[in-house]
RODO-2510 file (C-alpha; in nm, 4 decimals, decimal comma):
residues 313
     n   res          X          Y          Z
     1     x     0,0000     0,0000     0,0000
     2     x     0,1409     0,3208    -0,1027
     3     x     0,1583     0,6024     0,1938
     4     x     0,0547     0,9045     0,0102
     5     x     0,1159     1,1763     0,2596
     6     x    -0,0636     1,5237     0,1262
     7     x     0,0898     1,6193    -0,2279
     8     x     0,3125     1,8992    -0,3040
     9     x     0,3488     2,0495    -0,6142
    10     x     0,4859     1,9304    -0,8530
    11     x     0,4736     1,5036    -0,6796
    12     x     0,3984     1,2486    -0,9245
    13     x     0,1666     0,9943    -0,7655
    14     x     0,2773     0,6711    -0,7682
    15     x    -0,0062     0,4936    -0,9248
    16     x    -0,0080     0,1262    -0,9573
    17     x     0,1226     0,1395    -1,3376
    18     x     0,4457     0,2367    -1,1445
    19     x     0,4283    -0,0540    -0,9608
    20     x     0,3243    -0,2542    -1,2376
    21     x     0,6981    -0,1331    -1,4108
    22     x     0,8557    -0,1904    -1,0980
    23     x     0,7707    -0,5218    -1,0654
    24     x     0,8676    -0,6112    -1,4178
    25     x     1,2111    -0,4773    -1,3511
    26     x     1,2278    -0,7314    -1,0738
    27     x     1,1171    -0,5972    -0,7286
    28     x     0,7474    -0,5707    -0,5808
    29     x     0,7339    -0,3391    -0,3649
    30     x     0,4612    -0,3621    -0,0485
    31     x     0,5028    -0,0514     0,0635
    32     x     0,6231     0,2575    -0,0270
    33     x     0,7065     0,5830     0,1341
    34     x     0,7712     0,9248    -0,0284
    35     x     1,0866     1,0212     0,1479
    36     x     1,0951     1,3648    -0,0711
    37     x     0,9256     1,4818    -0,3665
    38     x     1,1834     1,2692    -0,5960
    39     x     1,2839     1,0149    -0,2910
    40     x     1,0739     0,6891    -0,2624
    41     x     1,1635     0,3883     0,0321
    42     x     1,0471     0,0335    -0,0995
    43     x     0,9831    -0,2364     0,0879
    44     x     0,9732    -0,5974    -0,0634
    45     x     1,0000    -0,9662    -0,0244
    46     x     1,4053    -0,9023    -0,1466
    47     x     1,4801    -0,6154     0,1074
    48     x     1,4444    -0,2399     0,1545
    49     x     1,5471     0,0306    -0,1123
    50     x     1,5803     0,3952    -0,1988
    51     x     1,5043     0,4860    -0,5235
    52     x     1,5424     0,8272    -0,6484
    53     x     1,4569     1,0399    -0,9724
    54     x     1,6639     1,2128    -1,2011
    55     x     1,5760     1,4212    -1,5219
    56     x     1,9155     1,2763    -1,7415
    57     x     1,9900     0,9091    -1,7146
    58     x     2,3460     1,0111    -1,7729
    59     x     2,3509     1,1302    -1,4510
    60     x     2,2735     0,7901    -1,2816
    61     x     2,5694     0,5965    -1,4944
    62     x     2,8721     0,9281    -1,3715
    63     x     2,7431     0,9017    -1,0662
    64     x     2,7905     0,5063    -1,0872
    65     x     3,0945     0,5154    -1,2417
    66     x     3,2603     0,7647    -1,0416
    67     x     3,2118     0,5564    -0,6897
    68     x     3,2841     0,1962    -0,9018
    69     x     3,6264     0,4040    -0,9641
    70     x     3,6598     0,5719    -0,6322
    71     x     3,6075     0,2155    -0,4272
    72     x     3,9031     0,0350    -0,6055
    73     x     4,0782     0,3311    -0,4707
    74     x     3,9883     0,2365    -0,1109
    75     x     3,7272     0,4708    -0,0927
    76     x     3,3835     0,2869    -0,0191
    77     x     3,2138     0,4839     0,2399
    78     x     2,9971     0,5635     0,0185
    79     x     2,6050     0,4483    -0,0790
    80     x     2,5969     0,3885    -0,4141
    81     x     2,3673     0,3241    -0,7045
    82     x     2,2819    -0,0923    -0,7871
    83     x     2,1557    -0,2788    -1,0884
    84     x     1,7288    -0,3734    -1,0435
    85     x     1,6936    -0,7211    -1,0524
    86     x     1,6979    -0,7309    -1,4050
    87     x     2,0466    -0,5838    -1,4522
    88     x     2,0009    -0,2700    -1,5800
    89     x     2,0766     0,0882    -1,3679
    90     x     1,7950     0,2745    -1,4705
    91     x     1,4666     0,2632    -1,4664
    92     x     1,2071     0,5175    -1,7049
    93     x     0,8802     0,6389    -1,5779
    94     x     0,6474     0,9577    -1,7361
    95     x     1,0063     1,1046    -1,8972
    96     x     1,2062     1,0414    -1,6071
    97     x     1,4571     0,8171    -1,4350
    98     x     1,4757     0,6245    -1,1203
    99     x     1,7976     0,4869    -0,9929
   100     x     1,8437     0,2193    -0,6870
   101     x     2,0144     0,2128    -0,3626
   102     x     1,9878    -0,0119    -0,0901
   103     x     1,8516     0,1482     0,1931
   104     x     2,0871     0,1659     0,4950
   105     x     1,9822     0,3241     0,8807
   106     x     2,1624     0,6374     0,9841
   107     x     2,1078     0,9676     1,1183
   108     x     2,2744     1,3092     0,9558
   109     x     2,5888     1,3953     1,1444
   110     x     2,5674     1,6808     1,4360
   111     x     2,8319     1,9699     1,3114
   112     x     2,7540     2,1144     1,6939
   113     x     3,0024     1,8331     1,7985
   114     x     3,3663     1,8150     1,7347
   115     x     3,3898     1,4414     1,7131
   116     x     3,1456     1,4565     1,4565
   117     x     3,3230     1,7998     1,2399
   118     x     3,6275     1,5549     1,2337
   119     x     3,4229     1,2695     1,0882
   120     x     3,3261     1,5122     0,7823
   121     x     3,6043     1,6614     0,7155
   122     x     3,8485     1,3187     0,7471
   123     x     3,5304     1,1423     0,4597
   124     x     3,5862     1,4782     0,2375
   125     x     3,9536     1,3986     0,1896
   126     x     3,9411     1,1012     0,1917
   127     x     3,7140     1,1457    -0,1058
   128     x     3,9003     1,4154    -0,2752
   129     x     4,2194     1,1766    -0,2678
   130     x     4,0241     0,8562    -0,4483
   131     x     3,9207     1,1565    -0,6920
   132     x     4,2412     1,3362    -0,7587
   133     x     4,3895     1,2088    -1,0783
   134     x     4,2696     1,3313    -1,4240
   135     x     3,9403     1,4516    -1,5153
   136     x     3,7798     1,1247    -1,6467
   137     x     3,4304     1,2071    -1,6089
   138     x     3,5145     1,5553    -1,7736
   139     x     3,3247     1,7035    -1,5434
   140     x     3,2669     2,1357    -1,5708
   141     x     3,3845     2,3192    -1,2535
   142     x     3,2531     2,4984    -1,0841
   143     x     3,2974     2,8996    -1,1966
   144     x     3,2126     3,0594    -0,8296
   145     x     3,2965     3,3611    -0,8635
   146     x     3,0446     3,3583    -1,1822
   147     x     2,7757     3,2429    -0,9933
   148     x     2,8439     3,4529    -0,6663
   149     x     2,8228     3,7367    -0,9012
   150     x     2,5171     3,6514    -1,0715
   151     x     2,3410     3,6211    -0,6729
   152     x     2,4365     3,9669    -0,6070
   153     x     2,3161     4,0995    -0,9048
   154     x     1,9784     3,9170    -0,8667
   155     x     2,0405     4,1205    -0,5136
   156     x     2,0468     4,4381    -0,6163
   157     x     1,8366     4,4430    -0,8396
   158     x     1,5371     4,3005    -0,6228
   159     x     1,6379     4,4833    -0,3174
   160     x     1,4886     4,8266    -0,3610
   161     x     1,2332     4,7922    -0,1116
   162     x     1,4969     4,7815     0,2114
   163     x     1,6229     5,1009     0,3457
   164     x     1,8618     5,2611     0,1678
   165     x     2,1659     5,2775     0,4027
   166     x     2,1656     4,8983     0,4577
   167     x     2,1296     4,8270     0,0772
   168     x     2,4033     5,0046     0,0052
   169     x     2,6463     4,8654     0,2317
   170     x     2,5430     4,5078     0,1894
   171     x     2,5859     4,6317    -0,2197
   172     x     2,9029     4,7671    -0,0971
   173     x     3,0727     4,5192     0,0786
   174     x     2,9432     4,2001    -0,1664
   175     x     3,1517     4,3978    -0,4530
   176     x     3,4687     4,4719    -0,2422
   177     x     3,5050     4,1172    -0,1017
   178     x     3,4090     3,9386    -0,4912
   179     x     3,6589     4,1640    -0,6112
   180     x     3,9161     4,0943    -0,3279
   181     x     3,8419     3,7107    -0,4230
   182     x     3,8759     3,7390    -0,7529
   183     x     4,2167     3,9271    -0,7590
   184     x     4,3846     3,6989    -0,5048
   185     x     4,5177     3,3291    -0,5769
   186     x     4,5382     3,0372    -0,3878
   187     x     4,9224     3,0747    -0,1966
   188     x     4,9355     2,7250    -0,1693
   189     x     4,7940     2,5614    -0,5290
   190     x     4,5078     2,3167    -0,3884
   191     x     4,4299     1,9769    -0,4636
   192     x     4,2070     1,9419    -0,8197
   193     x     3,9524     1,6886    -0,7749
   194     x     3,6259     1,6085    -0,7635
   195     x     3,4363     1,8309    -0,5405
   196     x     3,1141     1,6191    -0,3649
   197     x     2,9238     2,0056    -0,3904
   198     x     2,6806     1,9416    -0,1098
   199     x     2,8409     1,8872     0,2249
   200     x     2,5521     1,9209     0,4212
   201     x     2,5084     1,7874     0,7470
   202     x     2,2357     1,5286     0,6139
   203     x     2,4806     1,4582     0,3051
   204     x     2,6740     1,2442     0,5490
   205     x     2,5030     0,9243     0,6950
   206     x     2,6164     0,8219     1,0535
   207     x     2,5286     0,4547     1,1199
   208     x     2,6577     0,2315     1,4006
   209     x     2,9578     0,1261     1,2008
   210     x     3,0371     0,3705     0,9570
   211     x     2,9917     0,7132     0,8156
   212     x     2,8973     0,7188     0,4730
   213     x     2,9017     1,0209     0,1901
   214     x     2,5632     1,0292     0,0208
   215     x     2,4103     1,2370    -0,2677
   216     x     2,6534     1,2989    -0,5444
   217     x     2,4487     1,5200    -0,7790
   218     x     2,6558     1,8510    -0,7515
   219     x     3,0019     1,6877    -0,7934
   220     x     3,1921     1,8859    -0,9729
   221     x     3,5811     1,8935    -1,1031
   222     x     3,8334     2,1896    -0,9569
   223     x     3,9741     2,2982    -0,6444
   224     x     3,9064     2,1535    -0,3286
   225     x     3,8504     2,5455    -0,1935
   226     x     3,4876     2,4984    -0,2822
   227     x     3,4563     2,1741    -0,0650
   228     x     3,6279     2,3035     0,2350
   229     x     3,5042     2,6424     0,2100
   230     x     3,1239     2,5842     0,2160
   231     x     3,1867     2,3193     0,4983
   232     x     3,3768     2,5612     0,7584
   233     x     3,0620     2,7948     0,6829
   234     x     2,8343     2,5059     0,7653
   235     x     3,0138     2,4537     1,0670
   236     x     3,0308     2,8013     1,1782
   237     x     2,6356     2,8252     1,2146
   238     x     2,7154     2,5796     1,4699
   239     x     3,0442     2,7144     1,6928
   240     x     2,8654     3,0529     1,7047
   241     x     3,0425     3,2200     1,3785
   242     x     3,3434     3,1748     1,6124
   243     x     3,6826     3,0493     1,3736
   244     x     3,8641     2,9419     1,7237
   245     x     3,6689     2,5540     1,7759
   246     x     3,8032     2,5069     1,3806
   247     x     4,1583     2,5195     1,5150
   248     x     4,1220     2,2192     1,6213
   249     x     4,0820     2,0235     1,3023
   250     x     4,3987     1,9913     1,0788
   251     x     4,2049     1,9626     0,7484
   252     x     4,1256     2,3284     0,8285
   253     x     4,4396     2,5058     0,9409
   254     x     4,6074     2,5570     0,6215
   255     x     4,3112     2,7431     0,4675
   256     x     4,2988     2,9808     0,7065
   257     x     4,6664     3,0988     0,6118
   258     x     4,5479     3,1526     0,2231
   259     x     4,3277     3,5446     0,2149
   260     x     4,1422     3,4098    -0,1203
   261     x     3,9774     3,1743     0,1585
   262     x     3,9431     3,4307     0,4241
   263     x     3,7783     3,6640     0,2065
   264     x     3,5416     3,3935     0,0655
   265     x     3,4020     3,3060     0,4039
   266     x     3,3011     3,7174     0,4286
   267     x     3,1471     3,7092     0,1427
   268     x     2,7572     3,7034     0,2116
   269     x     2,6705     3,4488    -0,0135
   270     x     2,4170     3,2814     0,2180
   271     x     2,2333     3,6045     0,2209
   272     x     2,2246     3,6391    -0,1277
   273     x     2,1698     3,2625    -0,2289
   274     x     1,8542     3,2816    -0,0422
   275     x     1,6760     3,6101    -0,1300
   276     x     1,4875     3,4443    -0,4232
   277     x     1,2977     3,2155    -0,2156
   278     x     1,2747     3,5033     0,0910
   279     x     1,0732     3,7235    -0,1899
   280     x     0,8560     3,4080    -0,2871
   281     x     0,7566     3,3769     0,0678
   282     x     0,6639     3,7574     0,0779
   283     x     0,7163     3,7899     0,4866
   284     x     0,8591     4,0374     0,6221
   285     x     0,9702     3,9155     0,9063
   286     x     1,1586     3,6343     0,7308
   287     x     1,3736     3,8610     0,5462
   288     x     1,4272     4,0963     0,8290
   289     x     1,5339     3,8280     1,0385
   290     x     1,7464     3,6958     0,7227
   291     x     1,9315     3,9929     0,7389
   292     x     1,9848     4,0600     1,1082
   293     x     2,1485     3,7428     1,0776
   294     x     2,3530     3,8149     0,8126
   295     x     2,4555     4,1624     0,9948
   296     x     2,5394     3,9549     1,3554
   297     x     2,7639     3,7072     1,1243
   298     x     2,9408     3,9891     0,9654
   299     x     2,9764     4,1585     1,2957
   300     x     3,1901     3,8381     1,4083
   301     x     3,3454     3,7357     1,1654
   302     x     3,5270     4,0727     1,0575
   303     x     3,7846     4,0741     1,3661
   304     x     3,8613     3,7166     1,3050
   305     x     3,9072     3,7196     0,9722
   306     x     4,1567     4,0829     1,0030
   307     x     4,3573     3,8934     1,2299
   308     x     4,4301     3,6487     1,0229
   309     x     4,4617     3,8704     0,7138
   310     x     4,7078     4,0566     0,9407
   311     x     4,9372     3,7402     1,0145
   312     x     4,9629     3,6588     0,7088
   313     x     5,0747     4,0002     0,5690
***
């Protein structure tokens, strides 16, 4: 029996023709649950499975190939995609495509703990150094500074409601730090590799014997900046925008002697990655608390980050 929760838009409602396929393909499910939107849990006679949906079925097969490759080079924490029952990897329903995982027990991993930081960030390089050889998968990097300047143009340009004072030096200091970015290179060249793209908390799967790296749909190939970078911001929401916990974890320390990284993690990005969605919404009070946070991050992070600029000089 399928449990349809209430639909969102946009859910496809899997309708026994779905199971029908399914079946054929080799598995009969009796029961499914809609984990998200494009996330389905099976249950069946041969075990329990994740299956999720993808617009390219190229996608599915680099994604496959990329952790076949990475586990003969001892990386295998990791969930990867399996063949259905009837060997193939994909599986085509109403102009999409389904791939299959087997379903494993875990919890997200708490960045608010230390012991659990170092569990991330010892996966992520571990990763990066299964993935550092050529470009196989010829993969497109990444172009940040492209996209960071696309967000703050979408910024100012759908900003002209706030007062004018705070506009401008949110305007202000987005420009000066993209431009301090862009003009200042890595001291110490960084590792080229694929970059997992998402290292979200819930991206990592903590089970009783292992932590495993899940959802690889925003790898990407180029530095390992990107990787690093959008982790130590994940894990300053969690040490109170305070850079002094992060001392602690070697992965870490040599960033924080390179400005190009110092700069990036002033950049407001968060601010500006999320004002599309904070218009949709159309609440005030969401996007004055949005930027009150923004302005008590900024506020912390400014000494720290001169310090360091400081030592370095």
């Amino acid at each position: 029996m399928i449990n349809n929760r209430k639909l969102e838009k946009g859910e496809i409602v899997y309708d026994r023709l779905f199971l029908y396929l399914l079946k054929k393909k080799g598995i009969e499910a009796g029961k499914v649950n809609r984990i998200r939107p494009h996330v389905l849990k099976l249950e069946s006679k041969t075990g329990r499975y994740v299956m999720k949906r993808y617009k390219e079925k190229e996608k599915i097969i680099h994604t496959y190939n990329l952790l076949q490759e990475a586990s003969k080079k001892s990386f295998t924490k990791s969930i990867n995609f399996i063949p259905y029952p009837d060997g193939t990897l994909t599986f085509s329903y109403e102009g999409a495509y389904w791939a299959l995982m087997n379903y494993r027990e875990g919890r997200a991993l708490n960045y608010y703990k230390r012991s659990e930081r170092k569990e991330a960030l010892s996966l992520l390089s571990s990763f990066h150094n299964s993935t550092k050889a050529n470009n196989t998968y010829n993969l497109a990097p990444l172009l940040l500074e492209e996209r960071w300047e696309k967000r703050l143009s979408y910024f100012e340009q759908n900003s002209t409601f706030l007062h004018q004072r705070e506009r401008e030096d949110i305007l202000y200091d987005g420009a000066f730090l993209l431009g301090k970015i862009r003009e200042t290179s890595l001291i110490h060249p960084s590792l080229q590799a694929i970059n997992h793209g998402d290292v979200a908390s819930h991206n990592f799967l903590k089970s009783a014997d292992m932590v495993r790296l899940i959802d690889f749909d925003r790898v990407h190939y180029d530095s390992v900046f990107y990787d690093y970078l959008q982790l130590t911001r994940r894990f300053l929401c969690y040490t109170n925008a305070s850079l002094t916990p992060l001392f602690l974890h070697n992965e870490l320390l040599s960033w924080f002697r390179e400005p190009r990284f110092l700069y990036a993690l002033l950049y407001q990005d968060d601010l500006f990655k999320a004002w599309p969605k904070l218009l949709q919404k159309s609440n005030r009070n969401e996007i004055e608390k949005a930027l009150i946070l923004n302005k008590l991050r900024k506020r912390m992070l400014i000494p720290q980050i001169q310090f360091f600029l400081s030592r370095i000089r």
